[in-house]
DOBA-907229 format. One record per residue (C-alpha): z, x, y; residue in three letters. Coordinates in steps of 0.05 Angstrom, whole numbers, padded with zeros to 5 digits, always signed. Layout:
BEGIN
ZXYALA ...
END
This chain:
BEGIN
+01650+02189+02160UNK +01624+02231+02216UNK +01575+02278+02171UNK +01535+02208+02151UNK +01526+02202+02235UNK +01458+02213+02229UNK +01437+02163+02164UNK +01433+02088+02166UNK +01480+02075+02099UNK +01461+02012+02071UNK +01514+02015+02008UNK +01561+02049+01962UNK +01596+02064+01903UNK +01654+02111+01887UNK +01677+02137+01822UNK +01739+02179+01802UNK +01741+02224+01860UNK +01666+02217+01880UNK +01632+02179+01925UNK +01553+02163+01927UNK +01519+02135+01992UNK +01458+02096+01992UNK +01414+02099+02056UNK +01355+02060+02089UNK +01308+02098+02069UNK +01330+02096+02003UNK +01354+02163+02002UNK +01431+02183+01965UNK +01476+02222+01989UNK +01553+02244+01951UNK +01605+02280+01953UNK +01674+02293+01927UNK +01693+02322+01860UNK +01632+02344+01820UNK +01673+02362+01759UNK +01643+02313+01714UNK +01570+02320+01742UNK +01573+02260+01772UNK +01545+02282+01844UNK +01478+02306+01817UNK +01481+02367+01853UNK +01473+02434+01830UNK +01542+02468+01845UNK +01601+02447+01791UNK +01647+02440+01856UNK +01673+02397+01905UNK +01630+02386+01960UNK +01668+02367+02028UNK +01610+02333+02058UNK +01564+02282+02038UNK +01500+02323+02018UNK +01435+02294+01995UNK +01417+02290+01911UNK +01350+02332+01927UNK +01327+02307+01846UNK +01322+02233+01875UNK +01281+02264+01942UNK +01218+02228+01924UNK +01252+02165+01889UNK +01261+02109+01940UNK +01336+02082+01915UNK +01355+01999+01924UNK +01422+02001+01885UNK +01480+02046+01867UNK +01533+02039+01815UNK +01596+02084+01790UNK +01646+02086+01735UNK +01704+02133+01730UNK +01656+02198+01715UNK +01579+02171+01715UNK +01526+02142+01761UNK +01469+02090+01753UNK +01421+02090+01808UNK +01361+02032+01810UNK +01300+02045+01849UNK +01255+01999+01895UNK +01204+02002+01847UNK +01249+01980+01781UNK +01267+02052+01749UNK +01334+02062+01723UNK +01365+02132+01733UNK +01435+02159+01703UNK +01481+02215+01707UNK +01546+02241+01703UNK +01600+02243+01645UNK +01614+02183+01591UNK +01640+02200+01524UNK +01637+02129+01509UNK +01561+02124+01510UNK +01562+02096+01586UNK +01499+02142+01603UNK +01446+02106+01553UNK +01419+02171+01537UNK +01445+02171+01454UNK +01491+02188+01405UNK +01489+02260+01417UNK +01489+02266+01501UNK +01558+02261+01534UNK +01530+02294+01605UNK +01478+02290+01644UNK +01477+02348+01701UNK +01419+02319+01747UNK +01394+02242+01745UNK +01346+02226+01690UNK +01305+02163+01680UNK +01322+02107+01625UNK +01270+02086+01588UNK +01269+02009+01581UNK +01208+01990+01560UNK +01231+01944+01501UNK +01245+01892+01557UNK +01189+01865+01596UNK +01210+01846+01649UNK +01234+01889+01719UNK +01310+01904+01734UNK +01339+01868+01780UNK +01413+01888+01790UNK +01457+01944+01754UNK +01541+01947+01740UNK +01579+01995+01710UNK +01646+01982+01681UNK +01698+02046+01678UNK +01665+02069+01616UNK +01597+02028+01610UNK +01534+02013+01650UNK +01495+01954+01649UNK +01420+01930+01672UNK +01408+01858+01695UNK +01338+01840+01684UNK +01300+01789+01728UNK +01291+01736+01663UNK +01369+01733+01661UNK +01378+01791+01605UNK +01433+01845+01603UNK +01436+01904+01568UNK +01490+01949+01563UNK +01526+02008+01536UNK +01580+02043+01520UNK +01655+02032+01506UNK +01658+01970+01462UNK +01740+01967+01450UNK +01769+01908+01448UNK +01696+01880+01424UNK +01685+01877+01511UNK +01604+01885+01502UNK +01598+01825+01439UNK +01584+01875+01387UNK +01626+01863+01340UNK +01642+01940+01323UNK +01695+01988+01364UNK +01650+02038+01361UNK +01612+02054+01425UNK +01542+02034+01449UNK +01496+02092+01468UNK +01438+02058+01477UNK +01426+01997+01528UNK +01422+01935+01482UNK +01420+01869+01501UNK +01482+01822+01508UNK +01479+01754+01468UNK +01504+01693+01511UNK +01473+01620+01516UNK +01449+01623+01588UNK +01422+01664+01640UNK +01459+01725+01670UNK +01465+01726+01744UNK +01536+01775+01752UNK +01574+01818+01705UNK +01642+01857+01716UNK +01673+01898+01675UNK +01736+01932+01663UNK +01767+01985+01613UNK +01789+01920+01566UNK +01747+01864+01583UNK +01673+01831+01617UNK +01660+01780+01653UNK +01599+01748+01670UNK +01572+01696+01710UNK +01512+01652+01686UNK +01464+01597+01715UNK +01496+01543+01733UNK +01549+01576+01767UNK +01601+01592+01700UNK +01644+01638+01671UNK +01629+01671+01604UNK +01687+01731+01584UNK +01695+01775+01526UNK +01746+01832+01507UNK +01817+01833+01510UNK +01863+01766+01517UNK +01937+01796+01512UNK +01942+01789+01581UNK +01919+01729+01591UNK +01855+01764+01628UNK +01802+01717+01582UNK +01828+01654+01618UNK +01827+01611+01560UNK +01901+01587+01566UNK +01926+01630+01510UNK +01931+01697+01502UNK +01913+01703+01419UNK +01854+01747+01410UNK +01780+01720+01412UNK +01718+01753+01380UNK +01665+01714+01410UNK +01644+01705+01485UNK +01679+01640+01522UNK +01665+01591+01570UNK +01725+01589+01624UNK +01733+01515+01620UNK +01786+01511+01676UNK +01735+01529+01727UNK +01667+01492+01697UNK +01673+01440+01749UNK +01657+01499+01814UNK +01600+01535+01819UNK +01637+01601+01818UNK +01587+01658+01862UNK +01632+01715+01856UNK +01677+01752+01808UNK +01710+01813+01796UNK +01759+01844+01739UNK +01817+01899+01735UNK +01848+01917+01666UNK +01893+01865+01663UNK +01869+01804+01699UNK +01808+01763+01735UNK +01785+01740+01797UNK +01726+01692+01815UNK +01710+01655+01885UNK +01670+01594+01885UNK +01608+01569+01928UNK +01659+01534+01967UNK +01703+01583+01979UNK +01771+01573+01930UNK +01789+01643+01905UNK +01826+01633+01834UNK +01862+01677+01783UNK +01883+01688+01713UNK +01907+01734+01680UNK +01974+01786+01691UNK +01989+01804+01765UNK +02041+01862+01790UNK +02073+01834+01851UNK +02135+01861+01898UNK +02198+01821+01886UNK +02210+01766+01931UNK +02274+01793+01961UNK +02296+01752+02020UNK +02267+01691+02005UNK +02285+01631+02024UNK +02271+01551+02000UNK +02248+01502+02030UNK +02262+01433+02019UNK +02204+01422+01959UNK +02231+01469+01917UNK +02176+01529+01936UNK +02189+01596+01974UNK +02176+01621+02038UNK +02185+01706+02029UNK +02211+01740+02079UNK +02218+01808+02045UNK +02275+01848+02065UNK +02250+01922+02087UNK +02326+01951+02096UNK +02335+01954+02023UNK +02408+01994+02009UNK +02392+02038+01960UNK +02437+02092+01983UNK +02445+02149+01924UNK +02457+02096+01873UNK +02401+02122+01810UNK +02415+02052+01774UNK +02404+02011+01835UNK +02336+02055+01851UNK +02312+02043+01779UNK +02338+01968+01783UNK +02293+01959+01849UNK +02230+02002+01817UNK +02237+01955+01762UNK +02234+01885+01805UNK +02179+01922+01844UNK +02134+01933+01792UNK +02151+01860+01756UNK +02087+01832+01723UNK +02068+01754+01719UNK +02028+01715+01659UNK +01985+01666+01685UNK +01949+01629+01623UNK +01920+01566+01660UNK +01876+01598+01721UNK +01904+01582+01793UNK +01881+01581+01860UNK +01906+01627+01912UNK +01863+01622+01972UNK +01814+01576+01996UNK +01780+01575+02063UNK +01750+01517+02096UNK +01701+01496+02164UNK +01717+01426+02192UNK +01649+01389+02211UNK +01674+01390+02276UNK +01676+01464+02273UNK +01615+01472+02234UNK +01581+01432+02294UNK +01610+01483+02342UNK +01573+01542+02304UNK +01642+01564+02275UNK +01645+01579+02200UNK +01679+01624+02144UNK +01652+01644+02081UNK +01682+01686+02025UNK +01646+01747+02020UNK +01670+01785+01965UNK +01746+01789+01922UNK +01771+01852+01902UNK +01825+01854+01855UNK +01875+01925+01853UNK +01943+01940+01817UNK +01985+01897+01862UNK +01942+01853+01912UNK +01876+01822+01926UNK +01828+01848+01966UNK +01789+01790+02004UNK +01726+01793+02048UNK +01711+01744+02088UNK +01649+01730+02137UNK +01653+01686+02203UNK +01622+01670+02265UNK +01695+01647+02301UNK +01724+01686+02361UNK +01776+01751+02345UNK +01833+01779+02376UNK +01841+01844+02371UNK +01903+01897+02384UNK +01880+01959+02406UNK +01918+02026+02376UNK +01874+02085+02365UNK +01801+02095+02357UNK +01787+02025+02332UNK +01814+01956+02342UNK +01862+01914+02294UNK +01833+01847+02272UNK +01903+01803+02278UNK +01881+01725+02268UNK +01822+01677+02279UNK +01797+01606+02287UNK +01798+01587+02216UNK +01822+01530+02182UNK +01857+01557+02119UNK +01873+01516+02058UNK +01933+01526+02021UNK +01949+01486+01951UNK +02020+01472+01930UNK +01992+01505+01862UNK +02037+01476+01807UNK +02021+01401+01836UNK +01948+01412+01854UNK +01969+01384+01920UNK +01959+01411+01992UNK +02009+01406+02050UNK +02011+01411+02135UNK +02047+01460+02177UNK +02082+01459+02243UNK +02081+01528+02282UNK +02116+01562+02324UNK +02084+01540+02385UNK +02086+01467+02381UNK +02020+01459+02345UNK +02007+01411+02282UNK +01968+01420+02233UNK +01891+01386+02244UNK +01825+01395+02253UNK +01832+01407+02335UNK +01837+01484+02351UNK +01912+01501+02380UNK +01916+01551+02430UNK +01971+01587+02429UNK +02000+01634+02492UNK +01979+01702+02474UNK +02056+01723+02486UNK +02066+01688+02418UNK +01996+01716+02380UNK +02037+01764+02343UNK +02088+01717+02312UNK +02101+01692+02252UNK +02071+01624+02216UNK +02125+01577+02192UNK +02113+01517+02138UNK +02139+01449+02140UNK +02110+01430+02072UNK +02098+01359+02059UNK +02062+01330+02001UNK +02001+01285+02021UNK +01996+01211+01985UNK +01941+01226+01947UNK +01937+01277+01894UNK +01868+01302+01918UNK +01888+01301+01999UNK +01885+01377+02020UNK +01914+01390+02090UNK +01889+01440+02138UNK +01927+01509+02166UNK +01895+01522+02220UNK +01907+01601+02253UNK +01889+01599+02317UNK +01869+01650+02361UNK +01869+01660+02451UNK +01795+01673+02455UNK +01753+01635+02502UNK +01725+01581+02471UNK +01655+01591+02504UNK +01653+01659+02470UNK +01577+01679+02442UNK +01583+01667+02375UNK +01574+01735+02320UNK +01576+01750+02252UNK +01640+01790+02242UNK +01676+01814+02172UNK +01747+01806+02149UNK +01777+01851+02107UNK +01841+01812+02084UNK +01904+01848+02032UNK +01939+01791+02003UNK +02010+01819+01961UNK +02046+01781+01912UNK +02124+01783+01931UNK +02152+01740+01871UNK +02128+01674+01869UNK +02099+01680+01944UNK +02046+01729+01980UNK +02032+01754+02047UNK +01970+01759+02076UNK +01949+01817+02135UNK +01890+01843+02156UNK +01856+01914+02149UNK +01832+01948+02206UNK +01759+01953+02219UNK +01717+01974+02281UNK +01698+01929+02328UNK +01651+01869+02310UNK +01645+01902+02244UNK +01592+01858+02196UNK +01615+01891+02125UNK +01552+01890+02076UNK +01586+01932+02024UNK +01666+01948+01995UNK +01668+01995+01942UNK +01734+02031+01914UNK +01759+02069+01853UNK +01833+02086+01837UNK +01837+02141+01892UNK +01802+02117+01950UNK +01748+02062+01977UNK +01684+02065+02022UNK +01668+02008+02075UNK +01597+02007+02091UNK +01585+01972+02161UNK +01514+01928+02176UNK +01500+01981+02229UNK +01491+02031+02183UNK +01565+02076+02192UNK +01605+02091+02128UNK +01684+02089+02123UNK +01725+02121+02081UNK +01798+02120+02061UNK +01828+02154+02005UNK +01892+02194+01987UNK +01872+02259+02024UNK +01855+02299+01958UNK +01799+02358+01968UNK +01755+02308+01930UNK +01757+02256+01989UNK +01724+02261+02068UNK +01776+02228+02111UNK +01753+02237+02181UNK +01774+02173+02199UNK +01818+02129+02162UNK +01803+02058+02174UNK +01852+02018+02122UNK +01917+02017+02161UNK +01948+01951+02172UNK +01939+01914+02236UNK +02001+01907+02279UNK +02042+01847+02279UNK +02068+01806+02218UNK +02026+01768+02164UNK +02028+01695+02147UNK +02058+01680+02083UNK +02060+01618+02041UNK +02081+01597+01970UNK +02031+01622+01910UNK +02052+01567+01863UNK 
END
């Protein structure tokens, strides 16, 4: 975002159409569609160009959050401010105030303790006090705030669960909330399957994800219909109802899982039936009732004692595929097109369950390499080729083999803190895996999106956005186009 050339952003949010930056200083800047107030500026328009909120000038701002049409903003010193548009209550400000123009304090003084964090859901807000609390408000369908009422919540008041809050997510039919200890607690909706109880009858009360109780989960994250958490040691698992592309051109391999090799020549011709046929397969929906793991990522010791690890930043679920950010210190290729170079593959030893068994396998790939612990080098003539699998179950139910993606950088190469931006897509039973383009040794401190467009904010202090090229949306450069070259791919379950 060249206009932003000039601020150090630190952070993000972005709403329906609106984006809010958060700078060193502590200063916030937005732009985008101010149609539902939710810029804090004084012009119902949009405003091309990120422009500072002159109401916060003297307010030193720490955090930033957005639903569809309102804003919470927390300041260093532990004030609360909100603004914007929620007919559901989501502002905090009372039964009888829908919008707030400019951003006004909360008054929380029936908690005595200092914020510490703040969400907001598509059509609530929350606070997360330091002694573990959270209070919320707004839309309470589905029963997603523990109220026991469908009517909505316009005042902050205080969730009931048995331990310490340290994360909360919410979505337009469900929460989900992390507590001390390192477990899952959701309320709201179950027809999907989203509550991850292993049914999908509905619940009233707030429930302990037992599938996942034995990992210290660190990070979740919620859409509509589904749930995603990523333990401390990096396994990224799911439940709920995903959207996936059909996996057309598959083929089996000899364990009775898929390898998908989607076919991009589809035939369609000027059939209507055969068009509605494939937008039907495309937009196919899975149930998953007993929470499974799709990704985990894993550091040999022997690479740990070379200074090379991988750690699961953040997971961000969207309508058909996983958003995954991932931190390392091992070497990148890159392919050069444009302004900025395409992350393609790293030193990283990749786990990969055979789901359904809870077992792992090895690979063999296309350049003679086997799957270990010992880096492969591969010629760089081949970096851009595909992954096969020879899938083999180990002896033991709890072995877990290695993948191992190797990359042509020198091996003496200083060592630095780079970000990942992974897409994984569902293609039947299978997914694919590809990375986003970033800039250069980019070190990603904040991802934030909203149905029409997301916001990377880089450690140096530049802000990306990409979006669908509406009025409401700055695109001076757009950094989310896939990197050259094919993905890996390998079975889901």
């Amino acid at each position: 975002m060249e206009s932003v050339r000039n601020y150090h952003v630190v952070s993000a949010c972005a709403g329906d159409g609106f984006t809010i930056l958060v700078t060193q200083a502590g200063s916030l800047l937005s732009c985008g569609s101010n149609a539902h107030l939710a810029l804090g500026q004084d012009e119902q328009r949009n405003y091309h160009s990120p422009k500072l909120i002159a109401r916060l000038a003297d307010v030193r701002v720490e955090q930033v959050a957005a639903g569809l049409q309102h804003v919470l903003a927390l300041s260093r010193e532990g004030a609360v401010y909100v603004w914007g548009t929620s007919a559901c209550g989501g502002l905090g400000l009372g039964n009888y105030q829908q919008q707030q123009k400019f951003p006004q304090k909360i008054l929380l003084s029936h908690v005595k303790t200092k914020p510490s964090k703040i969400y907001c859901g598509p059509d609530t807000s929350a606070v997360l006090f330091a002694n573990g609390e959270l209070h919320v408000c707004g839309s309470n369908d589905y029963n997603k705030l523990g109220f026991q009422r469908p009517a909505k919540i316009t005042a902050f008041k205080k969730v009931q669960l048995p331990h310490k809050v340290t994360q909360a997510c919410f979505s337009s039919t469900h929460s989900v909330f992390l507590v001390e200890g390192g477990y899952v607690y959701t309320m709201g909706r179950n027809a999907e399957g989203q509550r991850g109880i292993r049914h999908c009858n509905s619940v009233e009360h707030p429930t302990l994800v037992d599938s996942v109780k034995s990992r210290y989960i660190v990070k979740a994250n919620c859409s509509d219909q589904c749930t995603i958490v990523a333990s401390e040691d990096n396994i990224i698992t799911v439940w709920g109802t995903r959207n996936g592309l059909p996996g057309i051109g598959s083929t089996n391999c000899g364990l009775g899982l898929q390898i998908c090799t989607p076919n991009t020549e589809l035939e369609l011709g000027n059939n209507t039936a055969a068009f509605t046929n494939f937008l039907a397969s495309v937009y196919k929906s899975e149930l998953i009732l007993e929470p499974v793991d799709i990704l985990a990522l894993f550091s040999s010791k022997e690479q740990c004692d070379r200074g090379y690890y991988v750690q699961v930043h953040d997971v961000y679920p969207l309508a058909h595929s996983v958003l995954v950010l991932v931190d390392t210190t091992t070497p990148l290729i890159s392919s050069y097109e444009g302004d900025y170079p395409a992350v393609l593959v790293y030193w990283i030893p990749l786990i990969f369950r055979s789901l359904g068994k809870n077992k792992g396998y090895s690979y063999e790939d296309d350049v003679g390499g086997r799957g270990s612990d010992q880096l492969i080098a591969p010629d760089p003539a081949a970096a851009h080729s595909s992954v096969s699998m020879q899938l083999e179950l180990p002896t033991a139910q709890t072995e877990t083999k290695q993948l191992m993606i190797a990359d042509t950088a020198a091996p003496h190469e200083i060592l630095e803190k780079r970000s990942v931006l992974y897409q994984l897509k569902a293609f039947g039973t299978c997914f694919s895996m590809a990375p986003i383009q970033l800039p250069p040794k980019a070190v990603i401190v904040d991802v934030t999106m909203s149905d029409s467009h997301f916001v990377v904010v880089n450690e140096d202090g530049s802000a990306y956005a990409c979006g669908e090229g509406t009025q409401a949306i700055e695109r001076c450069r757009i950094v989310a186009k896939f990197a050259n070259g094919p993905p890996f791919r390998c079975c889901l379950h």
